[in-house]
C-alpha positions in Angstrom: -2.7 89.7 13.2 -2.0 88.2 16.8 1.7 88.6 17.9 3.1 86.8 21.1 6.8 88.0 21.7 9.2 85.5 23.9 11.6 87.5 25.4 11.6 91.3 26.6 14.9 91.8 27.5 16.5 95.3 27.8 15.9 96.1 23.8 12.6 94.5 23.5 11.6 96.8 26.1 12.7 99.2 24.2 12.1 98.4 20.7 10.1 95.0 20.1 7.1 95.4 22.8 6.4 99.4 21.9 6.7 99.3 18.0 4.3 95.7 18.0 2.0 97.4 20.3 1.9 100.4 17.9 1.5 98.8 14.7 -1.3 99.1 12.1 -3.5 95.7 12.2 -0.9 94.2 14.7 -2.2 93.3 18.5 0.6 92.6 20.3 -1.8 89.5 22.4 0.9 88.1 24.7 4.4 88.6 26.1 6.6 85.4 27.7 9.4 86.8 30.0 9.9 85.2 33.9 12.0 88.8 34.8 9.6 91.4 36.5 11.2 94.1 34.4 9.8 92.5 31.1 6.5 92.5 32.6 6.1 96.0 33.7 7.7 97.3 30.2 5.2 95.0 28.5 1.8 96.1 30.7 3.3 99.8 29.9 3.1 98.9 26.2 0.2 97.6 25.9 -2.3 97.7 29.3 -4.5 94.7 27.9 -1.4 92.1 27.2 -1.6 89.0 28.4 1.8 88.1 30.6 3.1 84.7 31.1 6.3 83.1 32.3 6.4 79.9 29.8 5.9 80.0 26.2 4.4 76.6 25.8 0.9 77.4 26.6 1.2 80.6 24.8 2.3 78.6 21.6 -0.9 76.6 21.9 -3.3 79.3 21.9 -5.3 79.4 18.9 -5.8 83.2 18.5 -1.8 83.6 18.4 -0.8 84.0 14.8 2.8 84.7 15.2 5.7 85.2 17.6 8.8 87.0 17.8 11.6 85.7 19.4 13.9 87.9 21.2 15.3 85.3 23.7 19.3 85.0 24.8 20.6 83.4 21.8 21.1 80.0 23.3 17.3 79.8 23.4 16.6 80.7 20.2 16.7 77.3 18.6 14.3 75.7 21.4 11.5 78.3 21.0 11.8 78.2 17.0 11.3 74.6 16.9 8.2 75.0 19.0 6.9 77.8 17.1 6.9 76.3 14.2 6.0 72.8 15.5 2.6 75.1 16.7 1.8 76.5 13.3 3.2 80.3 14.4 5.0 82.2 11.9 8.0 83.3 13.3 10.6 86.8 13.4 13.9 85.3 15.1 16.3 87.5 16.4 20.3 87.6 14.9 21.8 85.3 15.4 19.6 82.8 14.5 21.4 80.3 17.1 24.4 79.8 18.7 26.2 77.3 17.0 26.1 75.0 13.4 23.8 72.2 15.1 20.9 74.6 16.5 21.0 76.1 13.5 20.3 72.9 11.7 17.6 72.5 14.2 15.7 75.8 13.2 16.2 75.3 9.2 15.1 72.1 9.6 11.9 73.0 11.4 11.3 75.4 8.9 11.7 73.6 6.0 8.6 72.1 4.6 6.4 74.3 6.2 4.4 76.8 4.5 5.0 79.4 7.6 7.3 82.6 7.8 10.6 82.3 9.0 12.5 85.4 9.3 16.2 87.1 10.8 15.7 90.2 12.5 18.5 92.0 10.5 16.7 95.0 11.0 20.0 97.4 9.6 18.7 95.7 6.0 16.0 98.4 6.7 17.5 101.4 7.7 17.2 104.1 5.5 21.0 105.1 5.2 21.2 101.1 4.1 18.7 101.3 1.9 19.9 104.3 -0.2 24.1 102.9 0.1 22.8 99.7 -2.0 20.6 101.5 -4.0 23.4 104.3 -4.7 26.2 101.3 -5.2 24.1 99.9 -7.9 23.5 102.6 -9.2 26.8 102.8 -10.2 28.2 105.8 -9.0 31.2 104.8 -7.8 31.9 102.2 -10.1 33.3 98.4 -9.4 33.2 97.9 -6.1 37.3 96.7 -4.9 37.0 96.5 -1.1 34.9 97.4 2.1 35.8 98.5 5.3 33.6 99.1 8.3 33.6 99.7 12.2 31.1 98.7 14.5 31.6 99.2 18.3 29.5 100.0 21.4 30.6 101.2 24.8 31.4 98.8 27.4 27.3 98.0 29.5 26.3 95.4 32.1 25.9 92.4 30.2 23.5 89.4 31.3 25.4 86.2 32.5 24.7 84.6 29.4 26.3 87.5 27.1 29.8 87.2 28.9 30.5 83.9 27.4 30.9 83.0 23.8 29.4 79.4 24.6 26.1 81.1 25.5 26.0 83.1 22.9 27.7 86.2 24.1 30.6 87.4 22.4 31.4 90.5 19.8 31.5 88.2 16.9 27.8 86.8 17.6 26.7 90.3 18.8 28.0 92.6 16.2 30.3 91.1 13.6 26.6 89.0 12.6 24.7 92.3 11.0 27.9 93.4 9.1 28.7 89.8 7.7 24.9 90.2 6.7 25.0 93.9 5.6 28.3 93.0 3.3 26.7 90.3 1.5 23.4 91.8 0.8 24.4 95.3 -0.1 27.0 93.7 -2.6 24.9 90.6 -3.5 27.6 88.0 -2.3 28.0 85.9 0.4 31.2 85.2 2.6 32.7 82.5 1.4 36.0 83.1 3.8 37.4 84.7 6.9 40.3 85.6 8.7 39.9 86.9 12.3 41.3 87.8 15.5 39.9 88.3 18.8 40.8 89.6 22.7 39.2 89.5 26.0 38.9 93.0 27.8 36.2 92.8 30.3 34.0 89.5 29.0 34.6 86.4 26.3 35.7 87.0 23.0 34.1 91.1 23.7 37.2 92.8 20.7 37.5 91.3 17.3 39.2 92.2 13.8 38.1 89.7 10.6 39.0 89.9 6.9 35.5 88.6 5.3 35.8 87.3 1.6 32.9 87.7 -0.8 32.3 85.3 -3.3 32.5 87.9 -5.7 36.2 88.2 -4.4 36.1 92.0 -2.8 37.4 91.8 0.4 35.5 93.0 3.7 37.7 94.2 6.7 35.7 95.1 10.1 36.5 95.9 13.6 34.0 94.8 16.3 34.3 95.8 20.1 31.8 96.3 23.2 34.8 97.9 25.1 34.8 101.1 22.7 32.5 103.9 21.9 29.4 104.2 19.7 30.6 103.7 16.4 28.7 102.3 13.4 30.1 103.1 9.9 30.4 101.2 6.4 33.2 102.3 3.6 32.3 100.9 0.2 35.3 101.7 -2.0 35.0 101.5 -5.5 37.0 102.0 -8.5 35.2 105.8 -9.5 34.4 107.1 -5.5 33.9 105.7 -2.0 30.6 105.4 -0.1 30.4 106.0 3.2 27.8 105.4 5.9 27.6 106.5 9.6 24.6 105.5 11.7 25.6 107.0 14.9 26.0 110.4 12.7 23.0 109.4 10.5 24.8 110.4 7.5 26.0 109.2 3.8 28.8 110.5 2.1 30.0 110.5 -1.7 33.7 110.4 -1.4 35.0 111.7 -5.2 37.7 110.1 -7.3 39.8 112.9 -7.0 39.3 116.1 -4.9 40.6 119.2 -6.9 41.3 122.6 -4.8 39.8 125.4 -7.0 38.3 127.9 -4.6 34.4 127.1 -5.7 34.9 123.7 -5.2 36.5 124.3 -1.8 33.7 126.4 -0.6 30.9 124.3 -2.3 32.3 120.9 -0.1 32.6 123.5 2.9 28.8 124.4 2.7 28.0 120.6 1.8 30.6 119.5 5.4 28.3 121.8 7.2 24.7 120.7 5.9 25.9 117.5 6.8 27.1 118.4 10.3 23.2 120.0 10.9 21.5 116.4 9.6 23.5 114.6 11.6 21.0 114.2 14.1 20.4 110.8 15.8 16.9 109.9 15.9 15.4 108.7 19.3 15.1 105.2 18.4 16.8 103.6 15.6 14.9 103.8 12.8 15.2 100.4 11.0 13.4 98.3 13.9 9.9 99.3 12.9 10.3 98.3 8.5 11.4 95.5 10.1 8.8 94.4 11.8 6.2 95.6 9.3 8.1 93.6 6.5 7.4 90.8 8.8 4.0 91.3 9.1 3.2 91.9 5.8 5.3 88.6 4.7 2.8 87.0 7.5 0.0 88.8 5.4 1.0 87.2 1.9 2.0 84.4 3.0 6.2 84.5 1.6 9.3 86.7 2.5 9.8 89.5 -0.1 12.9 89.4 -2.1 15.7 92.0 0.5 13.5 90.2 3.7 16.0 88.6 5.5 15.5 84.1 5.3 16.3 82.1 8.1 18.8 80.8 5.6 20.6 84.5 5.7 20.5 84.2 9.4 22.3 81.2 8.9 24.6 82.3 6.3 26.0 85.1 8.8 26.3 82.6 11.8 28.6 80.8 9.5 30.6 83.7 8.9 30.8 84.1 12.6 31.7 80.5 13.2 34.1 80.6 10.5 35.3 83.9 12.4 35.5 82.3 15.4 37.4 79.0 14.6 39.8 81.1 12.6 40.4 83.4 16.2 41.1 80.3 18.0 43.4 78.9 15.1 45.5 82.6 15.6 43.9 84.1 13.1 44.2 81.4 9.6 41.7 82.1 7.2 38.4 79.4 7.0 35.8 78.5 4.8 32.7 79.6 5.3 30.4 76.3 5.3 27.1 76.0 3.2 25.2 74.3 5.2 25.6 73.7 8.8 26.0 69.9 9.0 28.8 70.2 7.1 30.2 72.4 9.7 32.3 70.5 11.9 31.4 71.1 15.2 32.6 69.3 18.1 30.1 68.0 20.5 29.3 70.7 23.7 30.8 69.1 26.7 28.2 68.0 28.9 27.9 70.7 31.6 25.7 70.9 34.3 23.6 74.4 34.7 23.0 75.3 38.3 20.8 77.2 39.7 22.3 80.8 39.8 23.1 82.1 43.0 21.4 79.0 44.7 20.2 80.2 48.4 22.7 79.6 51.2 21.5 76.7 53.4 20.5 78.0 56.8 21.1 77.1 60.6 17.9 76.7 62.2 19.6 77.9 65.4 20.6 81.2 63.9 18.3 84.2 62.6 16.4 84.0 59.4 16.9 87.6 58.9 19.3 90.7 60.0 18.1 94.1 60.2 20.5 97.2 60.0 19.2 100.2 61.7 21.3 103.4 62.2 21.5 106.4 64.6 23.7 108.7 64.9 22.6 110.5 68.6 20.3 107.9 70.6 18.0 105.2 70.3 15.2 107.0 70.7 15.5 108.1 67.0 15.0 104.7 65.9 12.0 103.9 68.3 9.4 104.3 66.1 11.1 101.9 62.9 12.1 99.5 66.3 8.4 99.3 66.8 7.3 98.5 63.1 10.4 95.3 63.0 8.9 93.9 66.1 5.4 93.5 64.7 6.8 91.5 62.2 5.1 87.6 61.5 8.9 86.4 62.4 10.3 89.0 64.9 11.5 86.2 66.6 13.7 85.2 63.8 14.9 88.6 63.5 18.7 89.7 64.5 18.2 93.4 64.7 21.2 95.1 64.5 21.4 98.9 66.0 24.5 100.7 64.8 26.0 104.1 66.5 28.6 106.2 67.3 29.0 104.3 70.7 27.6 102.4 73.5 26.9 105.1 75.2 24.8 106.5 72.5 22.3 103.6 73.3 22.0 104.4 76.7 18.3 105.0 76.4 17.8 101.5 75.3 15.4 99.8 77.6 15.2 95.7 78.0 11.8 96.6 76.6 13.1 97.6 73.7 15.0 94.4 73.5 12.2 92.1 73.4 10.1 90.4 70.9 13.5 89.5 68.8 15.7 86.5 68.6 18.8 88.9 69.6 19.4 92.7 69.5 23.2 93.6 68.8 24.7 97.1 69.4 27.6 97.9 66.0 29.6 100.8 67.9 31.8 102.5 65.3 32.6 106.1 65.7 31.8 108.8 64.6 29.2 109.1 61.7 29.3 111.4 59.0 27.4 108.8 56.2 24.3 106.7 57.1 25.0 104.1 54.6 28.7 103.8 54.9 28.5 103.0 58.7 25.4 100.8 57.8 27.8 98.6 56.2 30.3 98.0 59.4 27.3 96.3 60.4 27.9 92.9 58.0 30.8 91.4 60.3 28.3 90.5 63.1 25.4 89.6 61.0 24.1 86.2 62.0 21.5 85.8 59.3 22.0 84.7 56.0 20.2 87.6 54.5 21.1 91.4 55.6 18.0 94.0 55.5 18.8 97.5 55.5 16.0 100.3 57.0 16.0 103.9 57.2 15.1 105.2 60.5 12.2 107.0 58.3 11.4 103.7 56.2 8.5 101.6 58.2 7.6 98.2 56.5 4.6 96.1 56.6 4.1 93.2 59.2 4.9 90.5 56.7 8.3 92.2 55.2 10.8 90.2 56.6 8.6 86.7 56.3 8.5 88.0 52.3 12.0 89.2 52.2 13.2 85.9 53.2 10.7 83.7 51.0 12.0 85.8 47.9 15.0 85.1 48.8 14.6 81.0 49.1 12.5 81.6 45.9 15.2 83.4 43.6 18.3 83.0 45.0 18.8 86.0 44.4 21.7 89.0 45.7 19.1 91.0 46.4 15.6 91.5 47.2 13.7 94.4 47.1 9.8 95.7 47.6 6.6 98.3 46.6 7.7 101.5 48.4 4.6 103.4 49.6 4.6 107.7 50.4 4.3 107.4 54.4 3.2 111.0 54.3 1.5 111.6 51.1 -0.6 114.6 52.3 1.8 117.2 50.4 2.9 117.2 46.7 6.5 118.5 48.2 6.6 114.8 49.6 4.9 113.5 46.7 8.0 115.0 44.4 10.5 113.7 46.4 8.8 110.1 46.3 8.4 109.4 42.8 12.0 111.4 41.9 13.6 108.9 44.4 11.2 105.9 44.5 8.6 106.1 41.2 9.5 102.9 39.9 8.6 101.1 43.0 6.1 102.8 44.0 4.5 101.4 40.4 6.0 98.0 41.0 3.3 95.3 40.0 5.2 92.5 39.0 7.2 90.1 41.5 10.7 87.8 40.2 14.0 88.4 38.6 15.0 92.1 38.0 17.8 94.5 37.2 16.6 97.2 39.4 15.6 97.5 43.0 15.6 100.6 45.4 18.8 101.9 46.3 17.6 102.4 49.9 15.4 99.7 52.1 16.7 96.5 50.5 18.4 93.4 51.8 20.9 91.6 50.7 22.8 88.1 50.9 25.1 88.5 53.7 27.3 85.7 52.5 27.5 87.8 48.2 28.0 91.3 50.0 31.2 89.5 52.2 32.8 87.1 49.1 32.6 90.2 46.6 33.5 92.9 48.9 34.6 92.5 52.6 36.4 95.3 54.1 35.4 97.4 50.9 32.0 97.2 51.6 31.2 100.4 53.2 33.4 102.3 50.1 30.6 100.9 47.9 27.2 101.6 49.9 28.6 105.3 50.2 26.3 107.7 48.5 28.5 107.2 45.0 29.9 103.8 45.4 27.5 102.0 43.2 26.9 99.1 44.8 23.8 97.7 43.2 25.6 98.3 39.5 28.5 96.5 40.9 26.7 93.5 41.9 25.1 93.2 38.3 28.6 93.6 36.6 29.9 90.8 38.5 26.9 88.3 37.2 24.6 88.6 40.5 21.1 89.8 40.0 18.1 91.1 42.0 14.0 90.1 43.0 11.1 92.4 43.6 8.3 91.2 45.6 5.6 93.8 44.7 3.5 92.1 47.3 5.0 94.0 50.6 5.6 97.6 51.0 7.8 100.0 53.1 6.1 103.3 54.2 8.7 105.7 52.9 8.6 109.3 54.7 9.7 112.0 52.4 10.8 115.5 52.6 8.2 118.3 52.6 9.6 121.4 52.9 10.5 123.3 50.6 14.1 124.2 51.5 14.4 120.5 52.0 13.5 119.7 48.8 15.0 122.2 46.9 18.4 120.6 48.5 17.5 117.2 48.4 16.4 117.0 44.4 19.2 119.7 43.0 21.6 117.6 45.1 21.1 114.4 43.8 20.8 115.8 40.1 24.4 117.3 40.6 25.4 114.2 42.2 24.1 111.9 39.2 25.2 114.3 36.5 28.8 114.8 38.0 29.2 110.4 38.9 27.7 110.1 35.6 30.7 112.2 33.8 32.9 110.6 35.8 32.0 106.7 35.4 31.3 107.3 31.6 34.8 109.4 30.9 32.7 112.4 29.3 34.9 114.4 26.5 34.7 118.1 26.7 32.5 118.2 23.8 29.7 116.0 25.4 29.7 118.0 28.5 29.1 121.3 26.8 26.3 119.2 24.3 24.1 118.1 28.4 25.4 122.1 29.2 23.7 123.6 26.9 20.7 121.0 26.5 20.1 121.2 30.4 16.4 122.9 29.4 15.4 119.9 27.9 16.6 117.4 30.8 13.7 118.0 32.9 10.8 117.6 29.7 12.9 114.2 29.0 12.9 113.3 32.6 9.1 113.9 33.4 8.3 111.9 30.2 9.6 109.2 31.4 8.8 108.6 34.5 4.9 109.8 33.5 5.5 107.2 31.3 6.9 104.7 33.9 4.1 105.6 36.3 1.1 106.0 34.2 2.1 104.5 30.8 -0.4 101.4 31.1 -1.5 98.7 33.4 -1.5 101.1 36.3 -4.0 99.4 39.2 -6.8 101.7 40.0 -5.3 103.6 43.1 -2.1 104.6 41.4 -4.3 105.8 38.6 -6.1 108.1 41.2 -2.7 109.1 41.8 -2.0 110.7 38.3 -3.6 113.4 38.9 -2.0 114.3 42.1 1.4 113.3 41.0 1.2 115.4 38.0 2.2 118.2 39.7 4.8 117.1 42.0 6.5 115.1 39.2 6.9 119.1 37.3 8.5 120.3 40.5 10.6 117.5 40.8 12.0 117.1 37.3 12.8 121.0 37.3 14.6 121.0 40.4 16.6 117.7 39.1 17.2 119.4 35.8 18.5 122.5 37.7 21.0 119.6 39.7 22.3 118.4 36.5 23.2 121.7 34.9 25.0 122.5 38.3 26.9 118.7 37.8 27.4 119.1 34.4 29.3 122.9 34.7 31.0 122.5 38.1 31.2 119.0 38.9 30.6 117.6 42.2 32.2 119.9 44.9 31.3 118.7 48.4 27.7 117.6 47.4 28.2 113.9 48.0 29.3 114.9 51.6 25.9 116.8 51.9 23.5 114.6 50.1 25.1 111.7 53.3 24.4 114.4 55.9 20.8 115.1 54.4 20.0 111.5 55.6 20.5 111.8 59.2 17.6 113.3 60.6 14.2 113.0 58.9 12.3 115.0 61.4 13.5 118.0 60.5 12.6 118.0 56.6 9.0 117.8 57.4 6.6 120.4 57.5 5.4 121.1 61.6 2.1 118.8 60.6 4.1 116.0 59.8 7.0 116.0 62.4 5.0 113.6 64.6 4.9 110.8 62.1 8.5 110.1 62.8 7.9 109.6 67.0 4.0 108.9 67.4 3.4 104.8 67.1 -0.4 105.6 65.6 0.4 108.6 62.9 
């Protein structure tokens, strides 16, 4: 069975791509996603998948049996339709559409046909699911009166499209959905009304509270939020004992009638508390995604759905629940039917609304630079020589502003007009004393003339056509950022080689160029005129070591591109004081921001304390696995080998960073990871100290 999944998004990189890659008599055979990210965790599933950036020819291939559709929600209805118009059984991800009338679209390309159509409501699967239905008919707790449950997630960096209801972002759509499902298949009645009321925190419609009402009568009452923490739990009260499930916990407890105190009955519910406490362990991935996807394929094997696989008609049933959920929210919170079919949903039409282009490119003055280029020093010129020499080789040096900033104008004293030439215009950014490289990197953006704003480290030397494929990304994508492949420019040591892939593995593995999430922290450009709307005077607060300016930009809606294609040389530290202080630095500094950002409790900071053994296993899994997972080309798979052992020193040095951020918080190590970057020359072994002044090394 031939699979082609549309869509690999953050979870299908994690979930949909590696468990169809991995299942018995499944071939995961193609994956459509434009986003470079997609791409690279597809190839790492499965080396030998075809990658495309359109589903329609994919949906015309002969060989593809079936598809699973893990699009944004308002794309869901268009790639149904075509997947069933092609013959392709189809898995379609909750919530089966966005509103009434695509889901009228997607039942009605369905019907008739003699393909699978099924909702990914994987929860129907999980095993604390399966036994709560099986233990409520049972009848151990008697006539079911009334459920309660709580689902909630911590705030994350939603997509554009998630932050607005209209798009099919929202709690209601996002969460509400699989408990309007769970309720009506674990009690065998569907919602027939709801009540609900909703709030705005930090997107659209992102807090809810509904009453659901079963046919059946019981009522359902359930809190949704992705402002909270990770909650997932279902109450089933009954008339003889309550029922209660925990995901997060991965537990199910019998709740009694009546609890009595005798002192064997005390100690027999202590000693059952604490073998509960020891199963609560949360398994790496959740473990209802894979019967999920198996159900599918063995539905696409007989031919039918089996009787608890989730219909397209269930997918639609729970939309109308959240419909229902979110008229009644916008009515202040009176109670409304639940339709049967969703043209007899009344829907007003979508106003007609024009869809730019996302961050469309800034138009540019011919007479101006195409590109500025930050460079920083913190003693003399000469320091930067060498970098000065690798910008002006560049296809359009003469197009270049490059942009030289230092303590003062007498620190550029041993600037020559020799040094000057070859570029459109050389400006000198006096501002002080420097005691952080990217901070004062910033104060450059007030006399940028370009529309797009490159920074480079004074150890970072890029290719000839960087700046010509910087800019063309840029006019591509339209992006707020572009970033590149980072090559080792001294990878004759595995201290170098450690401090590489720690900082720069990713890239160094980039193969795929477009739309990403993720680009180097370091040697990236940005959109002069994004960095000056969104920030201005703040700007150097955020490119500080901590300031998390590339998260920033993705919380406010702005987005990245990688052009694999073009590569900076990237000299690392080779020493091994240096890189003893370099990776335990920037561990402590990630642990301690980390704590910080995320509001740790106590508790979870002594859980990382006493796990910190294990972070460096975890962390050299991963990045072996981002690396070397699949779809390598053949000169980074030469590279395994060699990087095998610097990725070990690495990781343990990181994980020895972490423990020290996870017991004694920062201290003054952001101070000292900014100081670390001034000066390259002296991190590098005596062999390699010429590679930072000598034009041919």
């Amino acid at each position: 069975m031939r699979v082609a999944l549309l869509g690999c998004g953050r979870v299908a990189q994690r979930v949909h791509a590696p468990i169809l890659a991995s299942l018995a008599g499944v071939e995961l055979a193609a994956v459509v996603d434009p986003n470079a990210d997609g791409k690279a965790a597809a190839r790492r599933s499965n080396p030998a998948v075809d990658l495309a950036d359109d589903a329609a020819p994919v949906l015309e291939r002969d060989d593809i049996d079936a598809v699973v559709i893990a699009l944004p929600t308002g794309m869901h209805a268009d790639a149904a339709e075509a997947a069933f118009a092609a013959s392709k059984h189809v898995y379609l991800e909750k919530p089966i559409a966005a509103t009434a009338r695509d889901a009228a679209r997607v039942l009605a390309a369905h019907e008739g046909t003699d393909l699978v159509g099924m909702t990914g409501f994987n929860y129907r699967y999980h095993p604390l699911h399966v036994r709560l239905r099986e233990t409520v008919r049972s009848g151990l707790i008697g006539e079911v009166t009334a459920v309660r449950s709580v689902f909630t997630t911590p705030a994350r960096d939603l997509p554009v499209w998630k932050r607005r209801v209209a798009s099919g972002g929202g709690v209601m759509l996002d969460l509400l959905s699989h408990h309007a499902d769970l309720a009506a298949f674990l009690l065998g009645s569907p919602v027939v009304r709801v009540g609900a009321v909703g709030r705005s925190v930090q997107s659209e419609g992102d807090n809810a509270a509904a009453t659901m009402t079963l046919e059946s009568g019981v009522t359902v009452q359930t809190l949704v939020s992705m402002t909270g923490t990770e909650q997932d739990r279902f109450e089933v009260i009954g008339d003889a004992g309550t029922l209660i499930v925990d995901r997060f916990r991965n537990t199910l407890t019998h709740v009694p009638l009546r609890h009595t105190a005798t002192t064997p009955e005390m100690t027999a519910r202590a000693l059952g508390l604490a073998g509960q406490a020891f199963r609560a362990v949360r398994p790496a991935m959740d473990p209802s995604y894979r019967p999920a996807l198996t159900a599918f394929a063995d539905a696409v094997r007989r031919g039918c759905l089996g009787d608890d696989d989730p219909s397209l008609e269930d997918g639609w049933r729970s939309l109308a629940a959240v419909l229902a959920g979110e008229r009644s929210a916008a009515d202040g919170g009176a109670v409304v039917s639940v339709p049967d079919r969703p043209d007899s949903f009344d829907e007003p039409e979508p106003a007609p609304e024009p869809t730019p282009e996302p961050e469309a490119a800034p138009v540019r003055d011919p007479d101006a630079p195409a590109l500025s280029v930050v460079l920083v020093t913190i003693d003399r010129f000469e320091t930067l020589r060498k970098v000065v020499h690798f910008v002006r080789e560049q296809t359009i040096a003469d197009r270049v502003q490059l942009m030289i900033v230092a303590p003062s104008e007498d620190t550029l004293a041993d600037l020559t007009d020799e040094d000057r030439e070859g570029f459109m215009e050389l400006t000198a950014v006096p501002v002080g004393e420097i005691t952080d490289v990217d901070m004062a990197a910033a104060l450059a953006l007030p006399h940028a003339r370009a529309p797009y704003l490159a920074f480079l480290e004074d150890h970072a030397f890029p290719q000839p056509d960087w700046a010509e494929k910087i800019v063309a990304a840029f006019e591509q994508y339209g992006t707020a950022g572009v970033g590149t492949a980072i090559e080792n420019g001294n990878p004759g040591t595995t201290l170098s080689w450690a401090n590489m892939l720690m900082s720069y593995g990713q890239w160094v593995a980039a193969q795929h160029a477009g739309p990403t999430q993720n680009v180097s922290r370091h040697n990236v450009a940005f959109r002069a005129d994004v960095l000056r709307e969104e920030y201005g005077d703040d700007l150097p607060r955020m490119m500080g070591r901590d300031g998390g300016l590339l998260a920033d930009l993705i919380r406010r809606g702005h987005s990245y591109a990688i052009d694999p294609t073009t590569h900076v040389r990237h000299v690392n530290p080779s020493t091994w004081s240096s890189t003893i202080e370099l990776r335990t630095g920037s561990g402590r500094l990630f642990a301690s921001s980390r704590m910080k950002r995320e509001g740790w409790s106590p508790a979870k900071r002594l859980l990382y304390i006493a796990g910190a053994p294990a972070i460096p296993v975890i962390r050299y899994r991963l990045l072996r696995d981002e690396l070397f997972g699949g779809g390598c080309d053949e000169r980074r798979a030469r590279l395994g080998g060699k990087a095998n052992g610097a990725l070990i020193v690495g990781c343990l040095l990181d994980g020895v960073g972490q423990f020290l951020g996870h017991l004694l918080g920062p201290g003054a190590i952001k101070e000292k990871m900014a100081f670390f970057e001034m000066g390259r020359a002296r991190h590098l072994i005596a062999s390699e100290k010429r590679i930072m002044t000598d034009l041919d090394a």
